[in-house]
N, C-alpha and C positions, 0 to 999 in steps of 0.2 A: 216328684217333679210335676209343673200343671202341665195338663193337659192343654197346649195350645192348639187349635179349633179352627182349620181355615178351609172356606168353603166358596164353590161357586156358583151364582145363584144365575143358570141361564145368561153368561156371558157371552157375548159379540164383538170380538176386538179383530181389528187391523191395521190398515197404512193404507190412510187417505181412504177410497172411496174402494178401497180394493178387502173387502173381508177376508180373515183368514179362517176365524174361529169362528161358530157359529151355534148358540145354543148350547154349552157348555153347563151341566151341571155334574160337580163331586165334589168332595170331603173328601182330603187328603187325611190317611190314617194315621192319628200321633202315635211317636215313638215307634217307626216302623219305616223299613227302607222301601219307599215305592219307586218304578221305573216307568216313565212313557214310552211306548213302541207305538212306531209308525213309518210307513215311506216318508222321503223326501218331500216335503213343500205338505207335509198335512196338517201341521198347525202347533207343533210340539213346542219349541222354541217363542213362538208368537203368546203360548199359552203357559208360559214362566215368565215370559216378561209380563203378563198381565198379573199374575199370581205377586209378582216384586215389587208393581206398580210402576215402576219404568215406561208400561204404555197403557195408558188411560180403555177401559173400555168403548165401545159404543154406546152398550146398553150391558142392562145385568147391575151384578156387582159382587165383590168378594169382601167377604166376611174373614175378619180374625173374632175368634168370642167372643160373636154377636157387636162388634165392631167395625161397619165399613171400611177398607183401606183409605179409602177418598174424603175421609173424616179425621185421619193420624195424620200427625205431624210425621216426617220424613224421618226425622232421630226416633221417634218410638218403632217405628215400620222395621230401622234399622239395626235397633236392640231384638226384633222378635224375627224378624226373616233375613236370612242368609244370601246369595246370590252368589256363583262361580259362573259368569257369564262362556260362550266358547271365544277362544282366541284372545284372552287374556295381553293384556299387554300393559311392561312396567316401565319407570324414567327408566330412561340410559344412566348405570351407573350406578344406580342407588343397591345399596347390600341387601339382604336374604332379613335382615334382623328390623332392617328400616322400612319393608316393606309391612313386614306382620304388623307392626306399632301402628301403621294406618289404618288396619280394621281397627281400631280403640275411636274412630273419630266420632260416634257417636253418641260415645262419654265426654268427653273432652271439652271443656270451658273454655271460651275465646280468651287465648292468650296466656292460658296454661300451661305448665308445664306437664308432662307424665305423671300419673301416682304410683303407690306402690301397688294396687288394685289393676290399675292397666299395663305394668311388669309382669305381674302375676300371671293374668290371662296372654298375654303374648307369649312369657315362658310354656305352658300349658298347651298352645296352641302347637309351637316350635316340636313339643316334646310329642304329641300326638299324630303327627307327623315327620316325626321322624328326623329332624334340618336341625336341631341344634347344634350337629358340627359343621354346618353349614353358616351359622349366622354372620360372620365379616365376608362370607364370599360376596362379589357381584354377581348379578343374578344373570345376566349376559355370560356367565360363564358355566352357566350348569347347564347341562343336558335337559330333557327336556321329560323326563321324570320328574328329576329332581325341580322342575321349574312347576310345575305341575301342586308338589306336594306343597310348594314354598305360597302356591295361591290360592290354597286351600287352606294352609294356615292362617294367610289372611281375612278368607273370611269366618273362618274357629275364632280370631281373634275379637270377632263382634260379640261372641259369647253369644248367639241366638240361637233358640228352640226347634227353628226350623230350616233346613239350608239344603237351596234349589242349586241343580251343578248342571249346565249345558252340555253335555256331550265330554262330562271330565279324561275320556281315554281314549280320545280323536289325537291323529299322528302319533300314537305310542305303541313302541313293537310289544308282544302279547307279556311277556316280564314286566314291565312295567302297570300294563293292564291289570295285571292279576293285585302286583304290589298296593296301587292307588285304592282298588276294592276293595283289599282285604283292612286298609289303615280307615275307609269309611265304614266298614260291617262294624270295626273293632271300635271304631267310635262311636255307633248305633250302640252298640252292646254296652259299653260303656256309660254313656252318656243320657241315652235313652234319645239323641237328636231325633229329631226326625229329619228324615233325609229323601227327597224327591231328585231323580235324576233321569236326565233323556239320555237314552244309551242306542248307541244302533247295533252292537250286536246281541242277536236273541240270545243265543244261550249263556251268554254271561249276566243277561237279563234276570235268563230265570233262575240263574244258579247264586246269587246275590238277593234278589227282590224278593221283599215278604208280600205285596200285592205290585199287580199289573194295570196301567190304564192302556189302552189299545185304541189309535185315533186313526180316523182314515178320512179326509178331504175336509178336515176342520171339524168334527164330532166327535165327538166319543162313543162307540160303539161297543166298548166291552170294557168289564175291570173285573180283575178277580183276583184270586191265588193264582202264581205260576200253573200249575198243574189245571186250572179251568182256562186260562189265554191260550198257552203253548200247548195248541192243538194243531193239526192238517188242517183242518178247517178254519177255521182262525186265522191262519200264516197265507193261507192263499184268500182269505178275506180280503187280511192288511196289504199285503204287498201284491198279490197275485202271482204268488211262487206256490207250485207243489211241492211238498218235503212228506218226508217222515218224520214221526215221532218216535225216539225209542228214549228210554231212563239211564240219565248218566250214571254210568257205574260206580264213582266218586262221590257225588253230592246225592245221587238218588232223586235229582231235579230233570224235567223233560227236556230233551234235547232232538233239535230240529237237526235232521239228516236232507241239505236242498237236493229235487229232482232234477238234473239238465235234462233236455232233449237230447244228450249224447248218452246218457243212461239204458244199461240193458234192465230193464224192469221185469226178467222174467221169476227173479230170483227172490220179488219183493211181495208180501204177503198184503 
């Protein structure tokens, strides 16, 4: 598979006159699950829609293989980078099988019909995800797992290299959580995607994520392997929480234990 190569060179993006991101420079690592950590309002979300092109820098600029995005036409942006924005939202109405078929809209020639090439990758997308006994339901009627996995297929169905996911496992009780991660690792594994996602909890962070970027008031201040971010130090960098670290006994990935002020800490080394 190529190596597709996107990078950002000192970006400055926001809304209107109000900066969010500020000096941004990384290389997203191909073929590898990375995750953004950060508080609220630091710039995670602001800094994938830049990465999708959805919102134009100020300044800077991102590179696909030595390719500016601000130079692609929209359909190649949309053959090579994926997008699961947060808060998804489908017609009223439309089935599980009609929506997948819409990520093909990048192929598709005005006034075409379907080939058998954009069956193909819909089937595939369905299957890797799990929904093909799902495909004549309405999507109004599945839960919110299952709604989940069904927009994730959608954008599998673009068949691109790289796919950025907003906070894919926001409102879902921790089953579901586990499910969504385990059909994106299997699809890394698989596929060789590369896959960027903002996630808010750490330690699913770290127990998923083959590198970390760590953003606090619009910068990036750290990236590494789980095992160099998910540190005490680090975690009250980013958020300004005290925890502990100790190593999950299952995955063998670091795990934050948060400190309250109601804590007896005599018992803590």
């Amino acid at each position: 598979m190529k190596d597709n190569i996107l990078i950002a060179n000192d970006i400055v993006a926001g809304y209107g006159d109000n900066t969010i991101i500020d000096g941004i420079n990384l290389k997203i690592p191909p073929h590898k699950i990375s995750v953004i950590l950060g508080s609220n309002g630091s710039g995670k979300s602001t800094m994938l829609k830049t990465f999708c092109r959805l919102l134009t820098p100020q300044s800077g600029s991102i590179v696909l293989n030595d390719k500016s995005l601000q130079e692609m036409k929209n359909k190649d942006i949309a053959k090579s980078i994926g997008l699961l924005p947060q808060n998804s939202v489908a017609p009223e109405g439309i089935t599980v099988a009609e929506l997948v078929t819409r990520g093909r809209f990048p192929y598709r020639k005005f006034m075409c019909s379907l080939t058998a090439e954009d069956y193909t990758a819909v089937k595939e997308a369905m299957e890797a995800m799990k929904i093909c006994d799902l495909a004549d339901r309405s999507i109004d009627e599945l839960s919110g797992g299952q709604r989940q996995r069904v927009f994730i297929a959608l954008a599998l169905a673009q068949q691109t290299d790289i796919l950025f996911l907003d906070e894919p496992t926001t409102f879902l009780d921790i089953a579901y959580q586990i499910e969504i991660l385990d059909l994106l690792k299997e699809l890394n594994r698989k596929k060789k995607t590369t896959i960027v996602m903002v996630l808010h909890d750490i330690n699913l962070s770290s127990k998923y994520a083959d590198y970390i970027f760590a953003m606090k008031n619009g910068k990036l201040i750290k990236e590494g392997s789980p095992s160099d971010i998910i540190t005490s130090q680090t975690i009250e960098e980013i958020y300004g929480l005290k925890s502990v670290v100790i190593t999950d006994p299952v995955s063998c990935s670091p795990m934050i234990i948060p400190i309250s002020s109601h804590d007896d800490l005599t018992n803590v080394s």
